[in-house]
N, C-alpha and C positions, 0 to 999 in steps of 0.2 A: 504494500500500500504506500502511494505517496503522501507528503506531509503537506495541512493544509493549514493558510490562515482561516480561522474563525470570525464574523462577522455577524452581528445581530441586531436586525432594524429597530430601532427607538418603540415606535407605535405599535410594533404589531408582535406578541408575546409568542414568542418560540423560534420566530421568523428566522431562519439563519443562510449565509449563502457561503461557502466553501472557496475559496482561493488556494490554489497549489502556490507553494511559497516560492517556484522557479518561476511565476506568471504574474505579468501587470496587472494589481488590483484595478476594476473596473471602475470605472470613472462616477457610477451612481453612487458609488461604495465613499467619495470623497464629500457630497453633499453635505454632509454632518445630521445625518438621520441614521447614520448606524455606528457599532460602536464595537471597537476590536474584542473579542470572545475570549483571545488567546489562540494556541496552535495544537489541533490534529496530527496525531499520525500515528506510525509503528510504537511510541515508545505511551501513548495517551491514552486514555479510556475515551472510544469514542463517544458520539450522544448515540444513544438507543434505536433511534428512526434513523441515523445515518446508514444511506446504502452505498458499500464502496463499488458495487457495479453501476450503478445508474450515476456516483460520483463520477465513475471515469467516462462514462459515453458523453456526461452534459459536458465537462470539461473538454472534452475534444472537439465539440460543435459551438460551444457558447466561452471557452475558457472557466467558466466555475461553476458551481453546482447548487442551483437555491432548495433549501428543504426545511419541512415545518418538525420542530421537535416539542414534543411534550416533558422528556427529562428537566426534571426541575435542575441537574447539574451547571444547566448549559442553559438557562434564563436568566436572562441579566434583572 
């Protein structure tokens, strides 16, 4: 699995979007409506509803991977 930054929108509770740490955070991502989560990966407990297969497919067509989590770990 590759490493990602963590991202989580202000307004909407759970909302989170995945950035691989070798890839330019997306430019929505700089508005100041979201707020850095910290970093995913091999060494990390992921969140629960992350899928590293549907991570990798969005990441190849979109660059990062948006997904709704319920784990209270990972709500800001």
């Amino acid at each position: 699995m590759r490493s990602y930054n963590l991202f989580q929108l202000k307004s909407v509770e759970g909302l989170c979007c995945a950035v691989p740490e070798s890839s330019t955070v997306p430019a929505f991502i700089g508005a100041g409506r979201w707020t850095f989560g910290g970093k995913l990966g091999t060494e990390c407990r992921l969140p629960l509803d992350f899928d590293d297969r549907a991570a990798d497919t969005a990441v190849r067509f979109n660059g990062f991977y948006l997904f709704q989590t319920v784990d209270r770990r990972f709500i800001a």
